[in-house]
MDAnalysis code that builds the backbone (N, CA, C; Angstrom):
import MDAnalysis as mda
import numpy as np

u = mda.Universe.empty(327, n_residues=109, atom_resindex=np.repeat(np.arange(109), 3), trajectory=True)
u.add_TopologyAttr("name", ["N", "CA", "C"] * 109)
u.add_TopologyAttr("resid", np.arange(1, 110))
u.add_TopologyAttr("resname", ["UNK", "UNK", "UNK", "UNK", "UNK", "UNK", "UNK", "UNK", "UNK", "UNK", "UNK", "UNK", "UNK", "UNK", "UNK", "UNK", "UNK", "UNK", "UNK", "UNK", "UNK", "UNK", "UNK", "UNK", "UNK", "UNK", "UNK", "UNK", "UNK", "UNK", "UNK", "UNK", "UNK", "UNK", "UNK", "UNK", "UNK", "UNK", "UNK", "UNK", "UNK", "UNK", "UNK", "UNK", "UNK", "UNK", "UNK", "UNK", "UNK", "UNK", "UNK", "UNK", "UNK", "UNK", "UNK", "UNK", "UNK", "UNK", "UNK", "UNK", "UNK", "UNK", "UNK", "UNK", "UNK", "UNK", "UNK", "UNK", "UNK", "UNK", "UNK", "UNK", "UNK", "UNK", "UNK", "UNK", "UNK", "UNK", "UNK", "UNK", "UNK", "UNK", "UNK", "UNK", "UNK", "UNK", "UNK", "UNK", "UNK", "UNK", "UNK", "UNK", "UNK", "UNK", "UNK", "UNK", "UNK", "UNK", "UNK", "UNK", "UNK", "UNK", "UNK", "UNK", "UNK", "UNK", "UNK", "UNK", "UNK"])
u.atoms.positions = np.array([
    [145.501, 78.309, 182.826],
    [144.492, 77.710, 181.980],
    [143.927, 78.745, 181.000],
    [143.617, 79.752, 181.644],
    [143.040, 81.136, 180.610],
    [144.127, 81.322, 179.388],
    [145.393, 81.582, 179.922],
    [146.733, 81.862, 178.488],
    [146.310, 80.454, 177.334],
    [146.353, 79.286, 178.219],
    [146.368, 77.986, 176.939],
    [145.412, 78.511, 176.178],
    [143.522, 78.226, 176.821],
    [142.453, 79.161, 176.616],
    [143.378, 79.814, 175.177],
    [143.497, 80.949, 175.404],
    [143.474, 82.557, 174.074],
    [144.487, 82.006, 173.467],
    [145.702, 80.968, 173.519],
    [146.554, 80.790, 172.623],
    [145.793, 79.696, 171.458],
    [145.440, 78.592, 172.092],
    [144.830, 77.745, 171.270],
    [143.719, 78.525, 170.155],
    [143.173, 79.623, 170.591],
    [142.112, 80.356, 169.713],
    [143.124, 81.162, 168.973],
    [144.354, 81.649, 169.251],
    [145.183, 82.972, 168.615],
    [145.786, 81.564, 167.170],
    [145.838, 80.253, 167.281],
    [146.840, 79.200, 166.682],
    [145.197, 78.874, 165.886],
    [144.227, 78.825, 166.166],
    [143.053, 78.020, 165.557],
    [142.223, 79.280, 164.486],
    [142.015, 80.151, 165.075],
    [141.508, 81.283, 163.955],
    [141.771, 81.698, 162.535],
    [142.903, 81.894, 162.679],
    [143.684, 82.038, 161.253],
    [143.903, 80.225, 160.178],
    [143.947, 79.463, 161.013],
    [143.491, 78.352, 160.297],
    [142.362, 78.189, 159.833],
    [141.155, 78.596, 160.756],
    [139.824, 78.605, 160.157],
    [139.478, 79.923, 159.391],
    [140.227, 80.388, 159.205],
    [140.007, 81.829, 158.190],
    [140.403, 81.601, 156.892],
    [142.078, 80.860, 157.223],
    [142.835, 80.680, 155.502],
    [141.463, 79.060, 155.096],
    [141.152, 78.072, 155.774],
    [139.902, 77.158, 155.536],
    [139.155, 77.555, 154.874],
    [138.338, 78.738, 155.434],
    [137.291, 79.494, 154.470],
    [137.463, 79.889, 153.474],
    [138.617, 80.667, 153.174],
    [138.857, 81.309, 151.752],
    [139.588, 80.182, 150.979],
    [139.853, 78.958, 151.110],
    [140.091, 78.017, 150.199],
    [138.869, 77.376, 150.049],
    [137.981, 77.226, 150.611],
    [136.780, 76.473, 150.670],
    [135.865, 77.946, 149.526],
    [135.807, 79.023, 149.344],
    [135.350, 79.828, 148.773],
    [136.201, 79.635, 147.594],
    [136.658, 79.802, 147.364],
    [137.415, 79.366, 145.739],
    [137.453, 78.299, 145.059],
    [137.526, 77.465, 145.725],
    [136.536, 75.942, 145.427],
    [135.164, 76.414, 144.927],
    [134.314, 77.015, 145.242],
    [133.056, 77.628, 145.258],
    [132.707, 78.155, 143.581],
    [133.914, 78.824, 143.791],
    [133.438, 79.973, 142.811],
    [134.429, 79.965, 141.758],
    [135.475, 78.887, 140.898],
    [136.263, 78.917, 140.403],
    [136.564, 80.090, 139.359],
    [135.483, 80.771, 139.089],
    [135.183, 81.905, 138.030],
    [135.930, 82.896, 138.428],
    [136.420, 83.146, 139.860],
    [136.751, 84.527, 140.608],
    [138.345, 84.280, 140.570],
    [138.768, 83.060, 140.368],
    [140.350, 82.641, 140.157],
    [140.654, 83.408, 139.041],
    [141.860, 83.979, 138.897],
    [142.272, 84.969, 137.722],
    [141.287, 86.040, 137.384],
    [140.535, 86.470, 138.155],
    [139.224, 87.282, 137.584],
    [139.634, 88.353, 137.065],
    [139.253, 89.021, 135.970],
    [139.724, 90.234, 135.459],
    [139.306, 91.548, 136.293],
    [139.812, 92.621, 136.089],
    [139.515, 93.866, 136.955],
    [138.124, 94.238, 135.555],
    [137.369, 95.243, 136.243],
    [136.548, 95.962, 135.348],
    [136.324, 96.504, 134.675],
    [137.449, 97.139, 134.350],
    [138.231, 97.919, 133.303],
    [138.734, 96.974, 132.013],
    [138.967, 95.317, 132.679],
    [139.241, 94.755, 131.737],
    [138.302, 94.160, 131.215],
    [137.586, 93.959, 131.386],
    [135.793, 93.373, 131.193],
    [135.230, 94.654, 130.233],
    [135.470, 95.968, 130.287],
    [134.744, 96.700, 129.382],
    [135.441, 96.542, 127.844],
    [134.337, 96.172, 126.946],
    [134.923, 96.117, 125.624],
    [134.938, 97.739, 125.032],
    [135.808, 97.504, 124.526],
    [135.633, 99.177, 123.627],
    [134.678, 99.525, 122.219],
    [134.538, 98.049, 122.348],
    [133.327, 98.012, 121.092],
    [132.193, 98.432, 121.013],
    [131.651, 99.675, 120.034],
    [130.458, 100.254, 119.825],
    [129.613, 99.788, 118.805],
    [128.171, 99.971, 118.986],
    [127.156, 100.170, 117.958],
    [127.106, 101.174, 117.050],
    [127.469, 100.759, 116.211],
    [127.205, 102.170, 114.698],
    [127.041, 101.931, 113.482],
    [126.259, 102.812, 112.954],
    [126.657, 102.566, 111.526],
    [127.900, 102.812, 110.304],
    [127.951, 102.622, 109.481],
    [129.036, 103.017, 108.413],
    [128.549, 102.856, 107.107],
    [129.027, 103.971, 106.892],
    [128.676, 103.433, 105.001],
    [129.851, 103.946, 104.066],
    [129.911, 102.920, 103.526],
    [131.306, 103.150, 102.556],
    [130.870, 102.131, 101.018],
    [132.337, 101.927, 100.926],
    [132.114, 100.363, 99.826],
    [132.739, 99.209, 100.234],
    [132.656, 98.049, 99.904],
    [132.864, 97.184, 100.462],
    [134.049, 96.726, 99.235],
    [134.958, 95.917, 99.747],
    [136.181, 95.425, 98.637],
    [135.476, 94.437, 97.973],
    [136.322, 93.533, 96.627],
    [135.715, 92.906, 96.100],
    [136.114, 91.527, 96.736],
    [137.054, 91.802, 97.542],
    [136.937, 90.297, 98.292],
    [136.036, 90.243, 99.421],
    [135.355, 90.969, 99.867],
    [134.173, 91.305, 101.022],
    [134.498, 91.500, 102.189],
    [136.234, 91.449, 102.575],
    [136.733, 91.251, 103.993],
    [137.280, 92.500, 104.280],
    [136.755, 93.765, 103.602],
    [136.899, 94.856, 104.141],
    [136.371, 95.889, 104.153],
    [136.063, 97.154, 104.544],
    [135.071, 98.467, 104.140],
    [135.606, 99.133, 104.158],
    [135.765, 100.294, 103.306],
    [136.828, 101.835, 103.209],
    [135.028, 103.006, 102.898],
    [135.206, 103.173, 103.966],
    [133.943, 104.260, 104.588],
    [134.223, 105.996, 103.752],
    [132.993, 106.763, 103.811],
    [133.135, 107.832, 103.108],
    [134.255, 108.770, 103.631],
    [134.947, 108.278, 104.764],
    [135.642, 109.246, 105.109],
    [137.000, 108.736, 104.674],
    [137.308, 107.607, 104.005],
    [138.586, 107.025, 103.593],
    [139.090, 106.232, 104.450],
    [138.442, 105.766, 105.740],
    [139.060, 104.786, 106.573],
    [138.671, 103.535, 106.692],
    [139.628, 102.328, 106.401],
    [139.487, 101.168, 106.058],
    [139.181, 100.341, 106.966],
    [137.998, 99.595, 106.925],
    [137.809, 98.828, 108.702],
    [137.973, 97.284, 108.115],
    [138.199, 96.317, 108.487],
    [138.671, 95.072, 108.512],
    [137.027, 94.343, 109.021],
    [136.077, 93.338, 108.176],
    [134.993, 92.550, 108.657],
    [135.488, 91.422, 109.362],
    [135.235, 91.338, 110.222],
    [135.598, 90.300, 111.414],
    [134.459, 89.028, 110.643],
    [133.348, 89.277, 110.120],
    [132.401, 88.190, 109.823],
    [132.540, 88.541, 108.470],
    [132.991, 88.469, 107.162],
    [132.747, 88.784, 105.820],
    [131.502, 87.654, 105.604],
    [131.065, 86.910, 105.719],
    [129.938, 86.111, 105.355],
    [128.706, 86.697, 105.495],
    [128.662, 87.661, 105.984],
    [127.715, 88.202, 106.374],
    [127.452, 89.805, 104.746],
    [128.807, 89.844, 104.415],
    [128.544, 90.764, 103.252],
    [128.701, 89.968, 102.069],
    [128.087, 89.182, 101.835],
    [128.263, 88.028, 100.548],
    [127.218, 88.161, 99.548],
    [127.637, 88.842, 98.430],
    [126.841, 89.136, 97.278],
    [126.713, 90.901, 97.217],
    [127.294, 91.621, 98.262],
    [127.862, 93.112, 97.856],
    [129.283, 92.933, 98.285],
    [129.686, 92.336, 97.408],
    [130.664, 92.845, 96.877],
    [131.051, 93.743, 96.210],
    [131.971, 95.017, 96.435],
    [132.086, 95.871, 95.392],
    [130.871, 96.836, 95.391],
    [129.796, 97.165, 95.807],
    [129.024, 98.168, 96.122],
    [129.319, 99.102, 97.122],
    [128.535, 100.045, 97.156],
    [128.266, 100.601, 98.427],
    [127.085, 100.094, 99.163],
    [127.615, 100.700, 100.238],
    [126.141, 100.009, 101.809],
    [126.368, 100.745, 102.946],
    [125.360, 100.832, 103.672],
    [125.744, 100.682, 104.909],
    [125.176, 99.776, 106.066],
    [126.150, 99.686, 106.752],
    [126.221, 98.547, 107.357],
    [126.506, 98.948, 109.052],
    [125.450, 98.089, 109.664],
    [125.292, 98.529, 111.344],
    [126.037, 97.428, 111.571],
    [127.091, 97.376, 112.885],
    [127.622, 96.737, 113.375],
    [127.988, 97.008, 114.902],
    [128.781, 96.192, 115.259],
    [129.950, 96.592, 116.337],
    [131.557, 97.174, 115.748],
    [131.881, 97.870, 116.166],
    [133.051, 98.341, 116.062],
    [134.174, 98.749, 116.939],
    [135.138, 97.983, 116.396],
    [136.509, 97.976, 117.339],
    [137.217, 99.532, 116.579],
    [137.704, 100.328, 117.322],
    [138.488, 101.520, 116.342],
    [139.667, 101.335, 116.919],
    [140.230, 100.782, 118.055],
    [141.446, 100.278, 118.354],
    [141.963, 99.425, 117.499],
    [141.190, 98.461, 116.600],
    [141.377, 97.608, 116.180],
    [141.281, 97.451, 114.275],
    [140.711, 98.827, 113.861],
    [140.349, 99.097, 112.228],
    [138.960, 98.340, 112.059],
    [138.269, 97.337, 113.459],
    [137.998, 95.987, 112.920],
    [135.633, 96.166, 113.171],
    [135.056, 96.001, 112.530],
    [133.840, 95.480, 112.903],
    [133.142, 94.230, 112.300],
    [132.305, 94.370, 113.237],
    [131.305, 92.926, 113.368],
    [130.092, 93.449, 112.600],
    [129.974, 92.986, 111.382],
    [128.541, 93.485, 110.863],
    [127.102, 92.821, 111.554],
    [126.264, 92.970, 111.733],
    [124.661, 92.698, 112.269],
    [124.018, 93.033, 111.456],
    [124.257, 93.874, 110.090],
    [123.369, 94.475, 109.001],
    [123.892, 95.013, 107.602],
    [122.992, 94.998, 106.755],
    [123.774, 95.699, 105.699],
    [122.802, 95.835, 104.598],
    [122.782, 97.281, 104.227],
    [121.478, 97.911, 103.559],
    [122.175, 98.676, 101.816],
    [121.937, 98.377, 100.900],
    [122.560, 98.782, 99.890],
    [122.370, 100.432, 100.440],
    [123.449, 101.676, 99.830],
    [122.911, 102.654, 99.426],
    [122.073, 103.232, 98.505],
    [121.272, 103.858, 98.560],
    [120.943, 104.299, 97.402],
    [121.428, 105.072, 96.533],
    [121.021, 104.755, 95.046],
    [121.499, 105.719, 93.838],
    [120.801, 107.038, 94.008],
    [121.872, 108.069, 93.433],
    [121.014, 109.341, 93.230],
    [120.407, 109.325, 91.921],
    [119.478, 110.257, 91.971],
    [118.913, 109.904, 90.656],
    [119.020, 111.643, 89.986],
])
């Protein structure tokens, strides 16, 4: 009677274990495919830049000669063709930022 006993628990446990962790994923559908943490960190920074902006507005070539791509050009509409600078997010993997701002430069006088 004791062997039936520990077998029936050795045959019933692991059923109620794989139960739980399907019943938890049901739960939490968010954790299905979940990314690692590494993949969750964006590489995107806060900074500024100042360059000129093209005359089609969908790009910036900065004082240092490097051309970044505006992910939002609506946001630079009516400097066209000036200089500015402009706070954003920035992808450098990518050439690419997100403007949040944009301040004419000033003239020297």
């Amino acid at each position: 009677m004791k062997k039936l006993l520990v077998l029936a628990f050795a045959l019933v446990l692991p059923m109620l274990v794989f139960a739980a962790a399907q019943d938890t994923m049901k739960q939490d559908p968010g954790m299905q495919g979940a990314q690692t943490p590494s993949e969750k960190t964006s590489t995107k920074t806060t900074t500024s830049v100042t360059g000129k902006i093209s005359d089609d507005g969908k790009s910036l070539t900065d004082d240092a000669g490097k051309s970044w791509t505006v992910s939002n050009p609506e946001a630079l509409k009516g400097h066209e063709g000036h200089e500015v600078t402009v706070k954003g997010q920035t992808d450098p993997a990518k050439n690419e930022i997100h403007v949040t701002s944009v301040k004419m430069k000033k003239e020297k006088s």
